[in-house]
C-alpha positions as CSV (number, residue, x, y, z in Angstrom):
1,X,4.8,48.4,48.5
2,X,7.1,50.8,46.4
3,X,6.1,54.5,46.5
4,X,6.6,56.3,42.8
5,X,9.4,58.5,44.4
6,X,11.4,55.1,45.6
7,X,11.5,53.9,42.0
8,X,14.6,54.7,39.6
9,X,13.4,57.7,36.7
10,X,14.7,57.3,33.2
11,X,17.2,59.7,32.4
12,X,14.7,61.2,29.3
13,X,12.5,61.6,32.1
14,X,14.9,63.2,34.2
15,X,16.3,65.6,31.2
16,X,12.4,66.5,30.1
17,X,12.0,67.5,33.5
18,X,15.2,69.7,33.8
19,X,14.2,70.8,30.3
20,X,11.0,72.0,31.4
21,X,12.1,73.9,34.1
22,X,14.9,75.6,31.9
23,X,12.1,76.6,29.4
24,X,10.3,79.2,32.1
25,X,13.5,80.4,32.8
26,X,15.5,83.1,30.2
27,X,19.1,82.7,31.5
28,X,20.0,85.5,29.4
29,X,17.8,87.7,31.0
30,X,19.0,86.5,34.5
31,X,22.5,87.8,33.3
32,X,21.2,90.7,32.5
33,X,18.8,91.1,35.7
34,X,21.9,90.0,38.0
35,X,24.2,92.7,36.0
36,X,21.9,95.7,36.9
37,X,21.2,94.7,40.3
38,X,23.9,96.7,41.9
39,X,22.2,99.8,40.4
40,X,19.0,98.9,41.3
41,X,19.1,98.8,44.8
42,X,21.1,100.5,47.8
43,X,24.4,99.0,48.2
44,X,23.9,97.5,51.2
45,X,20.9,95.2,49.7
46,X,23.2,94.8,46.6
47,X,25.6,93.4,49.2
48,X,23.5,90.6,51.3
49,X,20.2,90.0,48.6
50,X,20.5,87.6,45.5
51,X,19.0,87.5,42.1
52,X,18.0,84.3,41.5
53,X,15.8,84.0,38.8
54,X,13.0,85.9,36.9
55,X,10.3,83.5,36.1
56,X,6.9,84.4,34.4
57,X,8.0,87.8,34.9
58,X,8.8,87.6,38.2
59,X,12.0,88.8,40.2
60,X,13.1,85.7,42.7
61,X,15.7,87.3,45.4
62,X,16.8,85.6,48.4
63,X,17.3,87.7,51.1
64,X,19.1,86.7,54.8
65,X,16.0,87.8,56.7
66,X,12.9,89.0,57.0
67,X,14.0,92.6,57.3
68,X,15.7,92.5,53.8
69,X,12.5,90.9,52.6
70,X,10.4,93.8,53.9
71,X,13.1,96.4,52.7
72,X,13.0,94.9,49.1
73,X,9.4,94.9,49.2
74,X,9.1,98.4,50.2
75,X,11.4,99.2,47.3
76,X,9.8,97.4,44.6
77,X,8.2,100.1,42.4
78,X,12.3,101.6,42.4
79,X,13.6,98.2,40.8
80,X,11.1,97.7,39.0
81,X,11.4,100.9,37.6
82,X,15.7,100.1,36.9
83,X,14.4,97.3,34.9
84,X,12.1,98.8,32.6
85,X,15.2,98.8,30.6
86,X,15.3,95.3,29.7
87,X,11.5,96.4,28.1
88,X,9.3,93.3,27.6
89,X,11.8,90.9,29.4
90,X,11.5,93.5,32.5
91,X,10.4,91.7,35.5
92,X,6.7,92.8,36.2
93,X,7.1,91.8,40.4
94,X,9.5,91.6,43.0
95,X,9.5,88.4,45.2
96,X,12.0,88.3,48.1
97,X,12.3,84.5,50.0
98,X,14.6,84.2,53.2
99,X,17.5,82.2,52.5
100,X,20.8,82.3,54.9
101,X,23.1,82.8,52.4
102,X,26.0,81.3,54.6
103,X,24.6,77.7,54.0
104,X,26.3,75.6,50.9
105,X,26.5,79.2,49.0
């Protein structure tokens, strides 16, 4: 018996799904997001956290451990607040996942 996932996709179905993903997310505003990070947050955060994608108004950074995560959480109303620039692109929420960053960068 062959599971759905074991079964070859159609390439329209793979490009509607890459497609659909690239909708949520405004790669301009990404640029944008990733370009004022270093004034956003302390250098040292700038240094070891990643922007990696605002989606639905939300701020995705990888951090390399939990006490990054808590230290961008802590700061959130501050970047927030550097972003208010962008106006109603602005990320609305911070969310910080922990990601070594040394793995397949």
């Amino acid at each position: 018996m062959s599971r759905r996932g074991d079964e070859p996709r159609s390439l329209g179905e793979v490009l509607d799904g890459l497609a659909g993903r690239l909708r949520r997310v405004d790669l301009r505003t990404v640029d944008e997001v990733r370009s004022l990070w270093t004034s956003a947050v302390d250098p040292v955060l700038a240094e070891h956290c990643r922007v990696e994608m605002v989606r639905d108004g939300v701020l995705v950074v990888t951090v390399p451990s939990g006490a990054f995560a808590q230290r961008v959480t802590d700061e959130e109303a501050s970047i927030l607040a550097v972003y208010a620039v962008l106006g109603a692109r602005a990320p609305r929420a911070v969310r910080a996942i922990v990601r070594d960053h040394t793995e397949g960068s």
